[in-house]
N, C-alpha and C positions, 0 to 999 in steps of 0.2 A: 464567533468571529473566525473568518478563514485565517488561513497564514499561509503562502504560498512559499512551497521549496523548490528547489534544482537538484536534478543528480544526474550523475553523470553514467552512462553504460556503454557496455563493449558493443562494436558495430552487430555482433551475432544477439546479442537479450533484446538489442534496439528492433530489428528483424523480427524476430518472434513477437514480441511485443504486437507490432506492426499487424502482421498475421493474424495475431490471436483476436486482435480488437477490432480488426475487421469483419472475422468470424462471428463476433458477437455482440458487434454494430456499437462497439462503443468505442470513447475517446480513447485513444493511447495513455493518456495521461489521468484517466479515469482507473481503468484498468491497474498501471503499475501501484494508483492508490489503494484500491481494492487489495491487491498482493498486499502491499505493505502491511496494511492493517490486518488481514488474517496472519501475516506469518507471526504479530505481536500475539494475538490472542494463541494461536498454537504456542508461542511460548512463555502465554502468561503473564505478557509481562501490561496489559491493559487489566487484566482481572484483580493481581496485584496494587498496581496504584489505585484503582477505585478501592479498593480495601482499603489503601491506607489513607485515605480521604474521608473514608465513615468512623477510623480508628482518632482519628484529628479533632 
C-alpha cells in the first residue's frame, strides 16, 4: 500500500530537483523519492529495521 507524503524545499533543492529529473526523464517527485530512500540505506537505517522485524 502506498502512503503519500509532502515536504516542503527551499526554492534552490526545488530547482535542482527540476533539473536533474529532467536530465533523467523522470518525475520530480520520483526522483526526491529515490534520494530519500538511498540516503536511509546509507544510513542504515532501512537495514536496521528489517533486522529487527526477523529478531520479532
Amino acid at each position: 500500500m502506498s502512503i503519500q507524503i509532502r515536504i516542503t524545499v527551499s526554492k534552490e533543492i526545488n530547482e535542482l530537483l527540476e533539473k536533474v529529473s529532467r536530465k533523467l526523464g523522470k518525475k520530480k517527485s520520483m526522483l526526491a523519492r529515490e534520494l530519500m530512500e538511498q540516503k536511509m540505506y546509507d544510513l542504515e537505517l532501512i537495514q536496521r529495521e528489517l533486522s529487527n522485524d526477523k529478531k520479532e
